[in-house]
N, C-alpha and C positions, 0 to 999 in steps of 0.2 A: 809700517803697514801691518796690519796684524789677519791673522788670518782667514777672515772673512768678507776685506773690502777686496778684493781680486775679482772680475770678474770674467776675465779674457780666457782666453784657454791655460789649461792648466800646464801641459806639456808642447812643446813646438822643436818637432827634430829637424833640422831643413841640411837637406848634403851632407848629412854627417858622414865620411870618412875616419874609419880606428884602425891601424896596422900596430903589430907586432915585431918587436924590431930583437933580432937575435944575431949571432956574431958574421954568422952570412950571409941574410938578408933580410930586406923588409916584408914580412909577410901582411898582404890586406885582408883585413876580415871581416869588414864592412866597408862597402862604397857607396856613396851616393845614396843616403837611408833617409826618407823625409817621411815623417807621421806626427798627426797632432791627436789629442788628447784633451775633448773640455770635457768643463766640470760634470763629474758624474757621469761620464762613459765610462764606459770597456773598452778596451783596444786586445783582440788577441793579438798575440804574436806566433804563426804556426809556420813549420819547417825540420829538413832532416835532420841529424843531429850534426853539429859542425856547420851551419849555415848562416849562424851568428845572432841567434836570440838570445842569449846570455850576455852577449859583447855590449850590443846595445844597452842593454839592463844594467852592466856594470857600467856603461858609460854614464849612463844618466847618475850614476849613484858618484860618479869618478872616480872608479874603485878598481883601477885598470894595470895594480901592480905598476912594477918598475920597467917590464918591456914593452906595458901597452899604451899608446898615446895617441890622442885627436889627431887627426891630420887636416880633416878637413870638414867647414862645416861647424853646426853651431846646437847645442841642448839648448833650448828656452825652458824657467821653466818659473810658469805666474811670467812670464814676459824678461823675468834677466836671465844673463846668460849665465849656466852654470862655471866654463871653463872659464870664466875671467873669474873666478871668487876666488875671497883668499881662503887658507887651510880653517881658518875661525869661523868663517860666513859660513863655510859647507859643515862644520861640524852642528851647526847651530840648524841647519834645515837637515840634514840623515838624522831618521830613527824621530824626530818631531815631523816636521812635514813630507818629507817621502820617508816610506816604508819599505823593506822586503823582506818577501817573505822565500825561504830556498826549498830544494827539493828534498834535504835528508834534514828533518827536525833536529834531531839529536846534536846537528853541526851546530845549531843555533842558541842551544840549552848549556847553558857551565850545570856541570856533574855532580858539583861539590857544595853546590847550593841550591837551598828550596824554592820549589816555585813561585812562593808570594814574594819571597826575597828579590827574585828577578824580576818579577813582573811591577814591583814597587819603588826599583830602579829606575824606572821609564821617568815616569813623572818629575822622581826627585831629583833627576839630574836636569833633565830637559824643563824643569818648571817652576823647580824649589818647591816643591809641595811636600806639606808637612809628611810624615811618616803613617799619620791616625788618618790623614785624609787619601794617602797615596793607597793605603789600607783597604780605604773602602771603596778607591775606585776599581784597584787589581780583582776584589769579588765583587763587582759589579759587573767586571768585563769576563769574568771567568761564567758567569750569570751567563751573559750574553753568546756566549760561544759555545750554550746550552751543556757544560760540563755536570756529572750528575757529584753533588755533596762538595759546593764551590770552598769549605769551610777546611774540609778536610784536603783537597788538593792541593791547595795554596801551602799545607803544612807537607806537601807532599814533595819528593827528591824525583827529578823528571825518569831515574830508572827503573822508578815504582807504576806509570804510565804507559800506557800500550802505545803506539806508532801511530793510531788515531786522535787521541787526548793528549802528545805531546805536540802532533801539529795544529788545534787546536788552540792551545797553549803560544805557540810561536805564532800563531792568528791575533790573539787577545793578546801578544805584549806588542804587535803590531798598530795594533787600534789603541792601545793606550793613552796617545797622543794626539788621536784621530787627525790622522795624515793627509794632506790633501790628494799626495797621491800615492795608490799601495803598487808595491810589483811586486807578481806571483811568479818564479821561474819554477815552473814544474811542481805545483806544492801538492799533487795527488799521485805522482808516479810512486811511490812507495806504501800505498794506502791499497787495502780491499776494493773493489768494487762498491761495496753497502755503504761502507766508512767514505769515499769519493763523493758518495751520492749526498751525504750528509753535511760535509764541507764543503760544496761547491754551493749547494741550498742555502748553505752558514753564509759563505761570503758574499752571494748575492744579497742576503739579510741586509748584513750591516753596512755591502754599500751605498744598499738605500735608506738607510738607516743613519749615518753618519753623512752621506753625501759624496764618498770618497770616491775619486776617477782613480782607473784600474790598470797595468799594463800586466794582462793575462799571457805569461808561454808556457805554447805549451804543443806537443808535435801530437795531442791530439783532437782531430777536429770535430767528434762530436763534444768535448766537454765544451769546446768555445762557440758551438752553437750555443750550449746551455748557461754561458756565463758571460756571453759577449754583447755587444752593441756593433761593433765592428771588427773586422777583420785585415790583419796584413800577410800576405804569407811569401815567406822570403826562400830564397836560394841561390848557395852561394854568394853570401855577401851581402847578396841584392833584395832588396823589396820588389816581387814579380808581377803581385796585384794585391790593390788596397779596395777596401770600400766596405758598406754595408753589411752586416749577412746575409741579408736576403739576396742582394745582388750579389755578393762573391758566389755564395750559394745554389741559385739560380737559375745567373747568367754571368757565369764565370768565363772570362774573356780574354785568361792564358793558357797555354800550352801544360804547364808544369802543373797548374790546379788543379786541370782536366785529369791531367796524369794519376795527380794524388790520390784523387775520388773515384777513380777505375780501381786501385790496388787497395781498395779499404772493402773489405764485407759487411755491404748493407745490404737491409733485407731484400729478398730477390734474387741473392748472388747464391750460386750453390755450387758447388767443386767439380759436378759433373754437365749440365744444362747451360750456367752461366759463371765460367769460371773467372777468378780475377784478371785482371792482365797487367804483370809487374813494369815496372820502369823499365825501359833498357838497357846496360853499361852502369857505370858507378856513378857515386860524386863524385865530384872533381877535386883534389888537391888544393889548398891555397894557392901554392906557388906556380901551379900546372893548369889555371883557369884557361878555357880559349878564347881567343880573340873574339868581340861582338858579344852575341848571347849566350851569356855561360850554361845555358840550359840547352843551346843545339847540339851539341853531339847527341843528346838522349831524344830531342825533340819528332813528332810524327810529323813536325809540318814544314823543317829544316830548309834552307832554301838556298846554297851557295850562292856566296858575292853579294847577298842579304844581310843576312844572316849571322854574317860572321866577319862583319867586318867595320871598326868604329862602333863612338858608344852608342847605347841604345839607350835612350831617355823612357820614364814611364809618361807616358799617355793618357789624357782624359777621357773617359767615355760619356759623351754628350747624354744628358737626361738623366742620369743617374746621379746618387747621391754622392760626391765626391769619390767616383769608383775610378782607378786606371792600372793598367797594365803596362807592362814594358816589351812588351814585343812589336816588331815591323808588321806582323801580315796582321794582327788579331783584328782585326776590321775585314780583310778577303777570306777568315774562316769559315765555315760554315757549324757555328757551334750549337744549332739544334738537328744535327745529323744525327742516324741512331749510332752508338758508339762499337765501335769494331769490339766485342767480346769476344773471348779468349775460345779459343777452338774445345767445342760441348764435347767429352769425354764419355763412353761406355761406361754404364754404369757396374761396378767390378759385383760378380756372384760370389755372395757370401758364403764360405764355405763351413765344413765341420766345426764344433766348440773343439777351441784349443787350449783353453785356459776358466776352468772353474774356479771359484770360492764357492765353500761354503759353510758361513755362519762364523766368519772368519774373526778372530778376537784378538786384540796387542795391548797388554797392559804393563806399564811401569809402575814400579813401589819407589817412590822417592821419602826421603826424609822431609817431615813436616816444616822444620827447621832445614831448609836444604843451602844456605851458607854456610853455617857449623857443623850441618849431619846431629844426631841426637835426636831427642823430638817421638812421635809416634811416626810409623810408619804411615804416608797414603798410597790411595793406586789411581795413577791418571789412567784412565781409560781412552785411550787413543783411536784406537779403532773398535767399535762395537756391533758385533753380530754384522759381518758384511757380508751380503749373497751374491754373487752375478757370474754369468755365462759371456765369454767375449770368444766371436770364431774367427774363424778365416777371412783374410781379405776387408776383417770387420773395422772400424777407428768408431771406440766408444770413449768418450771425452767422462771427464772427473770434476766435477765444479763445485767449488764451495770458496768459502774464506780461509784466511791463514788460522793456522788452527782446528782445520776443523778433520782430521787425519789424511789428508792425498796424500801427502809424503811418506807418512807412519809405512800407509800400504803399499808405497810402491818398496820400500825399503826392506819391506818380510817378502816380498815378491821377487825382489836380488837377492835376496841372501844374506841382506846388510842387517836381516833381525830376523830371531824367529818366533813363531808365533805362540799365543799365549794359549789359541784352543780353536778348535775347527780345523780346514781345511785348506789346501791350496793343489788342484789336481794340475799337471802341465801334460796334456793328450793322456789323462788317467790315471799318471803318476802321482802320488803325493809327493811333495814337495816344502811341505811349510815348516820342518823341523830339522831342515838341511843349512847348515850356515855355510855361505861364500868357497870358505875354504875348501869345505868338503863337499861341493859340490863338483861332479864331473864335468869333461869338458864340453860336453853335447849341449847338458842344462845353464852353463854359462855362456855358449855363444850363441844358443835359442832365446835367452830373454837382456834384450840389451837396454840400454838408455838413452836418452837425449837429455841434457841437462838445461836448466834455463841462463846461465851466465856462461855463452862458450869462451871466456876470457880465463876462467878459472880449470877448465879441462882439459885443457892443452898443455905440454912441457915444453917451459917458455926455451929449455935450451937446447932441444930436438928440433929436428925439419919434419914439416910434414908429411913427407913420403915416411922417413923412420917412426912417426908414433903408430898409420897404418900399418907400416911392417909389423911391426913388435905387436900390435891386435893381432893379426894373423900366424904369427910365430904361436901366440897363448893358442889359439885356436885349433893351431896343428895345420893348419893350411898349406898346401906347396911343400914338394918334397924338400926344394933348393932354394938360397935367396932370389936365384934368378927368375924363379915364378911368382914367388912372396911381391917381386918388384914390379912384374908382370900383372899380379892382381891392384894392385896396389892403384897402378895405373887406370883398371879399367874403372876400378872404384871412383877415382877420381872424374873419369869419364861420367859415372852414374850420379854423381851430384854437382853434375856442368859446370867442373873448375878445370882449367887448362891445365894438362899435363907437367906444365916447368914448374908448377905450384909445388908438386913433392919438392922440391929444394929448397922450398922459401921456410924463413922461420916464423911461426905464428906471429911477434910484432909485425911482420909485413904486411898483413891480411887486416882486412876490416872485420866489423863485427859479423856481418852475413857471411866472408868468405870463412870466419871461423868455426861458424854454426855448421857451416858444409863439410867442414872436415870432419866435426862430430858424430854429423849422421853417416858419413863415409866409414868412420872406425865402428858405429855400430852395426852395420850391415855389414861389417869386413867376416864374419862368420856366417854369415845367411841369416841372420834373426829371425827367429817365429814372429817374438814379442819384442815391440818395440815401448819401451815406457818413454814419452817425450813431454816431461815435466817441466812444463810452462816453454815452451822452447822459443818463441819468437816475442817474449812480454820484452826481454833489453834491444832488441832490434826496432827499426824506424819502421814507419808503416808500407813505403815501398819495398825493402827489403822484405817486412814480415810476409808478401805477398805471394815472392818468389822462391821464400824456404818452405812453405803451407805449400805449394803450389809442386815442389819439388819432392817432399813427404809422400804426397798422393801418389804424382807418379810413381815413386820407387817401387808403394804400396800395390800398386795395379802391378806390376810386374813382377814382385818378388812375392804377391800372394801373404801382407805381412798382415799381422794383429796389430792394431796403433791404439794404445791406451795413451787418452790424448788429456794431461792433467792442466786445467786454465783454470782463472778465474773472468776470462774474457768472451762474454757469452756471444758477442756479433760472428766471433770465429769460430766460436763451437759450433753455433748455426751453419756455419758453412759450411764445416769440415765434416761433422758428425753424423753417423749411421743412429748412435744409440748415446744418452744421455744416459749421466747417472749423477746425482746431487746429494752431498755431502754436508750435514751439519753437525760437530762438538761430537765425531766419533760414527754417527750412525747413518745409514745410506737413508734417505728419507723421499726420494723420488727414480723413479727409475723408471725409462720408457723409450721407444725412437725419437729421433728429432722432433717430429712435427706433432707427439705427443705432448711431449714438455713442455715445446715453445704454444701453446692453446692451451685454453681454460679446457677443463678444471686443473690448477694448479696444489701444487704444496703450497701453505702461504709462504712458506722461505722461498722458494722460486719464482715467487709472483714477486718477490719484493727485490729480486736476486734480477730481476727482467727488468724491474723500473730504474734499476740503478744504472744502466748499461749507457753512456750516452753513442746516442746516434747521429751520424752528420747528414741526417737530410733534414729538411722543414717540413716535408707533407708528413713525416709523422707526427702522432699524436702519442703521449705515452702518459699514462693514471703516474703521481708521483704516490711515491710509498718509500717514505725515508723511515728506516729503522730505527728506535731509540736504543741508545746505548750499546755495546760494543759484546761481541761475542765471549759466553761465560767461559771459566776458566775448565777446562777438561779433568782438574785436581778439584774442584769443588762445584760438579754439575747442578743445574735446579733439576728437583724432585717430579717425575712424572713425566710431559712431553721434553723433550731437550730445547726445543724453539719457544716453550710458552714462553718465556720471560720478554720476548719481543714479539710477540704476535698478535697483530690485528684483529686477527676472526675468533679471539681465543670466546670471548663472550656468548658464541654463537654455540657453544658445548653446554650441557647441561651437567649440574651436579661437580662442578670445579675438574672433572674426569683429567681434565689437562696436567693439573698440579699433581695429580696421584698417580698416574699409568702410564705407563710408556704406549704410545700408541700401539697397535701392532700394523704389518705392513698387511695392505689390503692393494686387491687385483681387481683396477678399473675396468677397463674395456681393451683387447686382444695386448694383451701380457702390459699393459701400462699401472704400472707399482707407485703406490704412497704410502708413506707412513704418516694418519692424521685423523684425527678422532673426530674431522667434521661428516657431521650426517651427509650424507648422498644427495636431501633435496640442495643445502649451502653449498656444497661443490658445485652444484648445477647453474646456483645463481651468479657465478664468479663471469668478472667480465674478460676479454682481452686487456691484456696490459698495455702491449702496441698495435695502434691502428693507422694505416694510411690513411691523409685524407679524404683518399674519393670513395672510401669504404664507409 
């Protein structure tokens, strides 16, 4: 059968059961998984992490290691079953007819060879295609996956590639073969915002392009609006509810959906009026699932002796497009109730400026040659002329792409670097020429941090009450241990983890209880300044709902500064008093929330807004994919720093763009841009996101 006479569904999971088998028990980590997959759909796969979109995907691929095995349950796939193949037949459909594609590029690239080398691999193994011909299909498909100069990447070593152009790359040696069917496990979670918006436009391409049916995971559900056809969204193990988008979307018809879409910030939701409202309790353990519905312990609509007792099959919901759920009551809910929001918050009075820049500057001289050192010297300009005022009680969010200095300046703001020229005032004090070491201890437990990976800030051999101590020992806090232990406690109190937690050793804790210890040791001195550099990007979207959620609080009571550094703008919306937008060094927009997110934009922020995906359907959103990847900070373009990707650039007279750095100009009641378009252009700019009924 070759691979066009098929016409039936492409994928058919029916009961699949996968456990894990280790030397003391069976662990399940999928039960009872049925989803199909014809030709040329999408299927997302959405869920927390640990709920088994991966498992799946490795199933279908049968790539399940030596402790993981079917249990029960059948892969179709084109209509045979995959577990009955032998090791030849499966070799013969991976990598020719299913595809995958993984989360971290770099896993999927050998180091030590070029990329037309790999990418001309595909064919000649899977086709016997000559070498001249594999040739020309590798920059055909390097073509296709819109790479800029396909001639010279292909002669290119994948560490010479940015994190956008080598996924990309692991896109095009995916389609190589043109697969019947591709699977994305996470292929944007490592990618910018802009570079997201880019691939996800990419992949939709080609699989109407080639034909290819899709099994998209991914734990976030606006990208699988924007790349799906249908939706499954699972927990624990389980598939909860399948069907349409419109209908999951819509008229979503479980518990746990409901759940998910309360603790995500879409437009409308704001920290103080309409705050999120997190899940309740944790996941559940493999081994520690309960009885019935593994989602009622957390569940608002719970029912004992319902509930929780025998299996619970998924259900069809009559009318709809192959939509169903697994729950007992979801037929006696009432799911177009208005939805219980989160108790509306006072909004906190901003107080005095506690923290200036001004004109703030961080330059590095590297060797031009920076393998061997020798060479002429360059100077990457990291951060360029940075100005802003941040006060009391205030969270001004940082947004830009990798690259473009948040880091640089939170790093001369610790103490971790100091600055090349300007200023850094802390309540009047200079501060910008003081390194770590020699700063006192007032100025080090006034500006603290949050970092974004708490897996990496923890001492894996400490308990968590001892790494708070030891913040508060540096501090000077408590005459005696026994108040050091004393604060320790209440701290814990302040970021609502149970007090027996100071014993446990961070592997105990999940990723949110570790976040919590984080901001606990940052506030273990009273922080002014709290820098929380990307702090909920590795956490799930229920979690991230509850650490945002628990920030604000602290903020409202300890009166903190929250310099809030994302690239995730649905959350900066939420959380943010004051925007400030960041491109290749230079502050380039800067205003309150409601300034930013409205025309007139920077065009980097307008295209910084389209990129964003959103999980509702009545929005509307202009798409504005950015060509090519943000310039290198060691060899800036001449004149604006954004012309080289800018849309409106045409709308300037006299090439101004190429030659001048813009200057920053004062819109209306203190809203900053730096952009050389004339006043009537800014005027004409549209919204980028529009509701429906608007």
């Amino acid at each position: 059968m070759t691979k066009s006479d098929y016409d039936g569904p492409i994928l058919e999971i029916d009961k699949l059961s996968i456990s894990f088998f280790t030397r003391l028990r069976e662990i399940p980590a999928v039960m009872d998984f049925s989803c199909v997959v014809q030709p040329g759909e999408a299927m997302g796969l959405v869920g927390e992490s640990g709920c088994g979109k991966s498992t799946v995907a490795l199933g279908v691929m049968q790539d399940l290691g030596v402790n993981g095995r079917i249990v029960g349950g059948s892969i179709k796939f084109k209509g045979r079953d995959l577990n009955a193949m032998s090791q030849e037949e499966l070799r013969a459909i991976r990598g020719s007819e299913i595809a995958m594609i993984y989360q971290e590029p770099m896993a999927s690239l050998n180091p030590a060879m070029k990329i037309g080398n790999q990418l001309m691999e595909v064919p000649m193994i899977h086709e016997g295609t000559s070498a001249a011909d594999a040739y020309q299909m590798a920059l055909e498909v390097v073509t296709d996956v819109k790479l800029p100069d396909p001639e010279r990447i292909l002669k290119s070593y994948p560490h010479q590639l940015s994190g956008g152009q080598q996924q990309r790359i692991v896109i095009a040696m995916a389609l190589m073969s043109k697969p019947a069917l591709l699977i994305l496990d996470e292929p944007t979670t490592a990618l910018d915002v802009t570079v997201e918006a880019g691939i996800v436009q990419l992949v939709k391409d080609l699989g109407k392009k080639y034909g290819t049916s899709m099994l998209f995971i991914s734990h976030n559900l606006g990208l699988v609006l924007e790349t799906c056809d249908r939706i499954c969204v699972m927990y624990s193990g389980e598939a909860v509810e399948t069907g349409s988008i419109e209908d999951v979307f819509d008229k979503m018809q479980h518990p746990y959906t409901q759940a998910l879409f309360r603790s995500i910030p879409l437009p409308g939701a704001d920290k103080n009026t309409h705050p999120l409202v997190a899940i309740p309790g944790n996941f559940p353990l493999p081994h520690e699932r309960p009885s019935g519905c593994n989602f009622g312990p957390r569940c608002d609509y719970f029912e004992a002796g319902r509930c929780d007792t025998g299996h619970i099959r998924m259900d069809e919901i009559a009318g709809d497009d192959r939509h169903g759920s697994r729950c007992v009551k979801f037929r006696e809910i009432d799911w177009d109730a208005p939805i219980t929001v989160g108790e509306a918050k006072e909004k906190a009075e901003i107080g005095k400026v506690v923290l200036k820049m001004d004109n703030l500057k961080k330059y590095y001289e590297v060797a031009a040659n920076a393998l061997f050192g020798g060479g002429d010297k360059k100077v990457v300009k990291a951060n360029e002329t940075l100005s802003f005022e941040a006060r009391e009680s205030e969270t001004l969010a940082i947004v830009g792409e990798s690259g473009c200095g948040k880091s640089t300046f939170a790093k001369v703001l610790m103490g971790l670097e100091t600055a090349t020229d300007g200023e850094i005032l802390l309540d009047g004090n200079n501060i910008e020429d003081i390194p770590i070491q020699d700063r006192g201890t007032d100025i080090v437990s006034s500006i603290q941090m949050v970092f974004q990976n708490p897996f990496d800030t923890l001492n894996p051999s400490m308990t968590v009450g001892r790494q708070i101590v030891r913040a508060l020992e540096i501090f000077g806090i408590g005459a005696n241990d026994a108040e050091r232990q004393q604060r320790t406690l209440e701290l814990l109190d302040l970021v609502k983890l149970p007090r027996e937690f100071s014993e446990r050793m961070p592997r105990q804790l999940s990723g949110g209880q570790k976040q919590r210890v984080g901001i606990a040791r940052a506030f273990a001195g009273g922080a002014r300044i709290v820098v929380a550099d990307e702090p909920v990007s590795a956490l799930d979207v229920s979690v991230q709902a509850a650490v945002t959620d628990l920030l604000m609080e602290i903020q409202r009571e300890e009166k903190t500064t929250l310099l809030f550094i994302s690239h995730d703008l649905s959350i900066v919306r939420y959380l943010a008093d004051r925007v400030m937008v960041m491109y290749l060094g230079h502050v380039v927009e800067l205003g309150d929330t409601d300034q930013v997110f409205s025309p007139p934009y920077h065009p980097y922020t307008e295209a910084l807004l389209s990129a964003v995906p959103i999980a509702d359907t009545s929005v509307q959103k202009q798409q504005i994919v950015l060509d090519g990847d943000i310039p290198s900070a060691m060899n800036p373009p001449t004149g604006c720093p954004f012309q080289t990707r800018c849309r409106w650039k045409d709308d300037v007279a006299d090439g101004l763009c190429d030659i001048d750095v813009p200057p920053m100009r004062t819109l209306a009641d203190g809203h900053q841009i730096k952009c050389h378009l004339p006043a009537e252009v800014l005027a004409r700019m549209e919204p980028v996101i529009k509701m429906a009924a608007e």
